[in-house]
N, C-alpha and C positions, 0 to 999 in steps of 0.2 A: 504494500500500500504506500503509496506518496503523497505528499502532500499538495494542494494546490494552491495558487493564490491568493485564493479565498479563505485557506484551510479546511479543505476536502480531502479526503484520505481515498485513495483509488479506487475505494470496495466500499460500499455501503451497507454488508448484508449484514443476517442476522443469522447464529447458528453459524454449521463448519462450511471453510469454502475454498479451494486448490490457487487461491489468486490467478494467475492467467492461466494456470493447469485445470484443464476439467478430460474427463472423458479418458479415452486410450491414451491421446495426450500427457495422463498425468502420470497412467500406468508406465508408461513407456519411457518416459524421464526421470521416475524413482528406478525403471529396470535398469537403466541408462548408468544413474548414480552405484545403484549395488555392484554392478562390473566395476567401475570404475574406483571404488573404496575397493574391490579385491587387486585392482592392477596396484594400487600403493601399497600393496604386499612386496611388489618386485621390486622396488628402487631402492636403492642401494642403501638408506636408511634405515628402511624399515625390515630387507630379507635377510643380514646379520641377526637381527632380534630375534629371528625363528627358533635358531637350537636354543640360546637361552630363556625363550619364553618355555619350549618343549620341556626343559626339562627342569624347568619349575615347576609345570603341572605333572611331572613323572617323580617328582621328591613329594608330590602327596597320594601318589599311588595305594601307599599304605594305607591309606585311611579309607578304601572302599572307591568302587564307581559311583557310588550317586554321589559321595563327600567330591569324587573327582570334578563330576558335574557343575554341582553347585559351586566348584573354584572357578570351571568354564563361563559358566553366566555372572559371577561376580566381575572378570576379565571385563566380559561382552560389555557388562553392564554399565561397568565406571568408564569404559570408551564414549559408550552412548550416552552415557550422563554425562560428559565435557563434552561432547560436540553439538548436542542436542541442544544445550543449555546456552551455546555459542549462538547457534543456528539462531535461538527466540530472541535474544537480545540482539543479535543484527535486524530481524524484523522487527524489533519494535523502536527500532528505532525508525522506521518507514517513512511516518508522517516525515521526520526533516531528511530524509534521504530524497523522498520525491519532490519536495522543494529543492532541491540544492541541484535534483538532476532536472530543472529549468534551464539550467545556465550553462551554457556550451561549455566555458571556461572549465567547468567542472564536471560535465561529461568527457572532455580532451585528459582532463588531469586522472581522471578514472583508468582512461584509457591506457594512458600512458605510467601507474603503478601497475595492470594487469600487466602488459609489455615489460616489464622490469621483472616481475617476477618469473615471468617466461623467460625472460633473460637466464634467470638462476638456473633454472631446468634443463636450459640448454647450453648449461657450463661457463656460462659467461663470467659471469661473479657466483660466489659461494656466499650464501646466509649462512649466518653461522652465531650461535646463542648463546649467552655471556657461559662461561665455562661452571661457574658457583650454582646457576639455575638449573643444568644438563646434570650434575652430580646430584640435585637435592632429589630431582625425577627419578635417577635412576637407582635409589634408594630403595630398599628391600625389605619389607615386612612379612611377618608370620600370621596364617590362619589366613580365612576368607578376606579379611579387612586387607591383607595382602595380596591376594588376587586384583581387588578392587582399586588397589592404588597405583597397580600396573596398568590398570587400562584405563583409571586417569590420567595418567602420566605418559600415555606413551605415543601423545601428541606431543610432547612437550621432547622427546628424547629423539623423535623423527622427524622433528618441524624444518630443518632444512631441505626436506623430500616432500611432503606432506603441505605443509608451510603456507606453502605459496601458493597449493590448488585449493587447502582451505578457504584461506582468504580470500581466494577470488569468489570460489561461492559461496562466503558471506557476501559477498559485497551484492551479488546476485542476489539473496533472500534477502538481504534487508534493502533493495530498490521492490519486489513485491509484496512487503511489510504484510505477510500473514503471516503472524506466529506458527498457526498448525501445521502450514506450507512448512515453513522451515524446519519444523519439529520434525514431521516425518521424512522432509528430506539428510538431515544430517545422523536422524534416525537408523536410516536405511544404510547410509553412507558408513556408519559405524555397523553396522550390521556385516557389510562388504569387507573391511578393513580387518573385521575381530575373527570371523567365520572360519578362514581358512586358519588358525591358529588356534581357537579354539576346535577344529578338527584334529588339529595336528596335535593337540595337548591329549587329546583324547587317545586317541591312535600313537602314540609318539613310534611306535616300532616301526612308521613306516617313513620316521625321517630319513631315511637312508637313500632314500628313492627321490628324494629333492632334488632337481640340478643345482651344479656347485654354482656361488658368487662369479660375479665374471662381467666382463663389458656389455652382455647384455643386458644388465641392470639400468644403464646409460642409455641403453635404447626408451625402457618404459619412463625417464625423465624425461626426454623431449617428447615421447607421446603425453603426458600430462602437460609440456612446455605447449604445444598445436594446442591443447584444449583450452589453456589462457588467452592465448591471441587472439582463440575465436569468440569468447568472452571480452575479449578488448573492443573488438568489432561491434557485438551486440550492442554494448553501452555505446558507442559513438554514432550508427546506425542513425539515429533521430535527428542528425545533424543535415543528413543527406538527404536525399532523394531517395523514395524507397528504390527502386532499379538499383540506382547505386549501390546502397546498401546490400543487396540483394547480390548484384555482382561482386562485390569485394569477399563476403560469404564465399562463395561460389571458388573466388581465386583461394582464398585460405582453406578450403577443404581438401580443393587440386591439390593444393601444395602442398599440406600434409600431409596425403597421400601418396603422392609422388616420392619425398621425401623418407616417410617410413617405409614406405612397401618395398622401395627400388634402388633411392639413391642413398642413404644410411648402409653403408658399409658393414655393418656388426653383424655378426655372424655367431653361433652357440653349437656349443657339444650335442644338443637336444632337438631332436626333429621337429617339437612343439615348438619351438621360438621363429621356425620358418615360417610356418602355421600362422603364426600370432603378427609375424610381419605384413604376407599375404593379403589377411584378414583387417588387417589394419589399414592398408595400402588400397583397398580394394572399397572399402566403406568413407574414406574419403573420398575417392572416387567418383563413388555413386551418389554421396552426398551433394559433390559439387555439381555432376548431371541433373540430379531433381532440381537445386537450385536455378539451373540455367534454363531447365525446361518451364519452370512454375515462371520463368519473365516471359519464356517465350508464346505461352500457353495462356498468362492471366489477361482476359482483356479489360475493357472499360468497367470501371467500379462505380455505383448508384452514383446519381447524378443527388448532388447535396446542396442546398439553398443557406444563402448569410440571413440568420430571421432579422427579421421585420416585422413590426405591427402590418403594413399592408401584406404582405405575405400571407400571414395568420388570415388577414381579412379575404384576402381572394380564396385561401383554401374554406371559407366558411361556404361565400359563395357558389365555389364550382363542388360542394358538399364531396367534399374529398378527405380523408383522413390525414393527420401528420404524424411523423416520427423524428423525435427532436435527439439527436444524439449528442452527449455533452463527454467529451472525450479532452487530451492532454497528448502532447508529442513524447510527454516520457514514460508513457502510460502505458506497461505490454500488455493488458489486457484490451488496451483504444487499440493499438498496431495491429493484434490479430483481428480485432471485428475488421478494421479496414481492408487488411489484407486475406481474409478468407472469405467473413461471412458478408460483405457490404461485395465483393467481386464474384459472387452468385447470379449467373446469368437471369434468374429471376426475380431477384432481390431488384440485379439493376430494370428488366422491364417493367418492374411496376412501379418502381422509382421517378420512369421517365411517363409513365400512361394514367396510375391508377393513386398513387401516394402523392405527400411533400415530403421530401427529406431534408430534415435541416440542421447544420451543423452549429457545434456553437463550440470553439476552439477556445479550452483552459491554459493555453502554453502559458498564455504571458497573462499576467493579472492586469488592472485599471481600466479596463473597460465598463463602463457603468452599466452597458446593457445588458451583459454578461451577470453583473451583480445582481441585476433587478430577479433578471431569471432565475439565479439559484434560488434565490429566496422566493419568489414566486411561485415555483413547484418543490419544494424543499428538497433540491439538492443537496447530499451531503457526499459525494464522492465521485469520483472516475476511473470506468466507464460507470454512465448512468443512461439507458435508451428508455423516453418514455413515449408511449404512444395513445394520437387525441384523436377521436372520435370527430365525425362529419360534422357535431353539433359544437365542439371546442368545448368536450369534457375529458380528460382524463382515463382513460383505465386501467388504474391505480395497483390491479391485480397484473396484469401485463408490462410492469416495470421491470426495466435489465438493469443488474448493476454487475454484472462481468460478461467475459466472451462467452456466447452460444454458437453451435455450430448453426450453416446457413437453414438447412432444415429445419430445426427447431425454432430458428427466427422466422420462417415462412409461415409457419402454424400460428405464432402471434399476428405475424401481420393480417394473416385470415380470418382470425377470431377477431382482430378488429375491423375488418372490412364489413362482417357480417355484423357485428352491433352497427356499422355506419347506415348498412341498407335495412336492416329492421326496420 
């Protein structure tokens, strides 16, 4: 959630809600995250810590498998309890996140901390953590409360691997300021991260079978290093032209691809790491093809009106319904209606034959007519699509206040068609 001009918060709802994530969408970018908190098993921070996490859970073998267990999810748990905890407090800090990502100056300056720490990843410079803070983390306790302070900690013991992909996706959760978003996403992400080690604690006999340390560890940092940049991308996006934006995607996905799958030299003892270049090489690839397809493919998007009192009066007139969408340029929930559900070949015919569409653009605050409006239909956040009936009443049941796919905005806009012709 961000904040607006006005001080509007992007989401108005009530009860739980994925901030721009709804649908498959949301499934598929929590699937997204749990791969991706297991890849930070591989980087060279974090795949040292294996034997010694294993055979910390192999010195309470004694104690039984369920005592084993419960040391397992004590791990899982203090992992997920410091990221989890990171994840809310970046979103809530929302409201002045989305104010502040108004202002190019500070989407450029976003841009360019995610690009530095992409930097690190791909060896440029090394983070590296006052040395007194790295020793107090990697301190050792007995019983569950030691379990527990291991998987607190071992963000803290990895952060110059880890580090720097966190922190980009905070910076992501707290520009869609929903707490529960980021709860399950950093959730999930500690879920990725603890899993394969809390398998391995379980099973430790079958450490043997791990491929050894090695330069391909270097490989999975610049693939987390590709994931920042195209994170860098996202947040500066709003400054552009959506095409552009859209193109530049397009080139960092190429070149990711290109980069891991073919031109990245590293090479592993283990048939799996060809596998995983492949696989890698191959999905930026196809990322950067959709992208190029979806400019070549999207055409003209609903045709959308600057209100006006005459406006409102003509649609009275020609007894025509209106849909007032009240959106923000840094607003990812405004960007996808724009960019899926408002470029719906039927959305736009009815747009141009049978509706009013009318925009009313929160970028920039001090517009009076703007103010009158919110307050007039009691705005309290962006996206907010409200839709008015032939007679210039409300249907107050039919309010959006996030992305809907085009389809399910077709069904409102028909239920209000048909209250217009009653």
């Amino acid at each position: 959630m961000g904040e607006s001009p006005a001080g509007l918060t992007d989401t108005a709802k009530t009860g739980p809600d994925y901030g721009s994530l709804s649908g498959w969408a949301f499934v598929w970018t929590l699937t997204g995250i749990f791969f991706g908190g297991m890849a930070l098993n591989l980087t060279p921070c974090v795949y040292p810590l294996i034997p010694i996490t294993v055979s910390y859970f192999g010195g309470q073998k004694s104690s039984g498998k369920s005592a084993l267990f419960i040391h397992g999810v004590c791990y899982v748990g203090g992992l997920a309890l410091t990221n989890s905890a990171l994840g809310v407090a970046a979103a809530l800090t929302g409201g002045l996140m989305g104010a502040l990502l108004q202002n190019p100056i500070v989407l450029g300056a976003v841009c360019v901390i995610l690009l530095g720490f992409a930097a690190s990843m791909f060896g440029l410079w090394e983070l590296r953590l006052p040395y007194g803070l790295t020793q107090a983390a990697a301190r050792s306790y007995a019983g569950y409360f030691g379990s527990l302070f291991m998987g607190i900690t071992l963000g803290v013991v990895a952060a110059p691997c880890i580090g720097p992909f966190v922190l980009g996706l905070l910076t992501w959760v707290a520009s869609l300021g929903n707490p529960m978003t980021a709860f399950l996403v950093f959730f999930v992400l500690s879920l990725g991260l603890g899993l394969p080690l809390f398998v391995l604690g379980m099973f430790s006999g079958q450490l043997e079978k791990l491929p050894k340390s090695g330069m391909w560890m270097l490989w999975v940092r610049r693939l987390m290093g590709w994931v920042l940049v195209g994170m860098a991308v996202y947040f500066i996006k709003p400054l552009f032209p959506a095409t552009i934006g859209t193109a530049v995607m397009a080139v960092v996905a190429g070149a990711a691809g290109l980069h891991l799958g073919w031109i990245d030299p590293t090479r592993a003892d283990f048939i799996a790491f060809e596998w995983m270049k492949a696989l890698a090489g191959t999905a930026g690839l196809v990322i950067a093809a959709f992208l190029i397809s979806s400019m070549v493919v999207t055409g003209p998007g609903a045709r959308f009106h600057t209100y006006s009192d005459r406006l409102m009066a003509r649609a009275l007139s020609e007894n025509k319904p209106v849909v007032i969408d009240f959106s923000a340029a840094w607003c990812a929930p405004c960007r996808e209606l724009d960019d899926v559900t408002f470029h719906h070949p039927e959305i736009v015919r009815l747009s141009e034959s049978e509706f009013i569409m009318v925009k009313v653009d929160l970028t920039q605050n001090g517009n009076p007519i703007h103010e009158k409006l919110l307050v007039q239909y009691e705005v309290k956040g962006v996206p907010t699509v409200i839709f008015i009936n032939a007679s210039g009443t409300e249907r107050r049941e039919l309010r959006l206040v996030d992305f809907l796919p085009p389809e399910q905005f077709l069904v409102r806009m028909a239920d209000l068609k048909r209250s217009t012709s009653d």
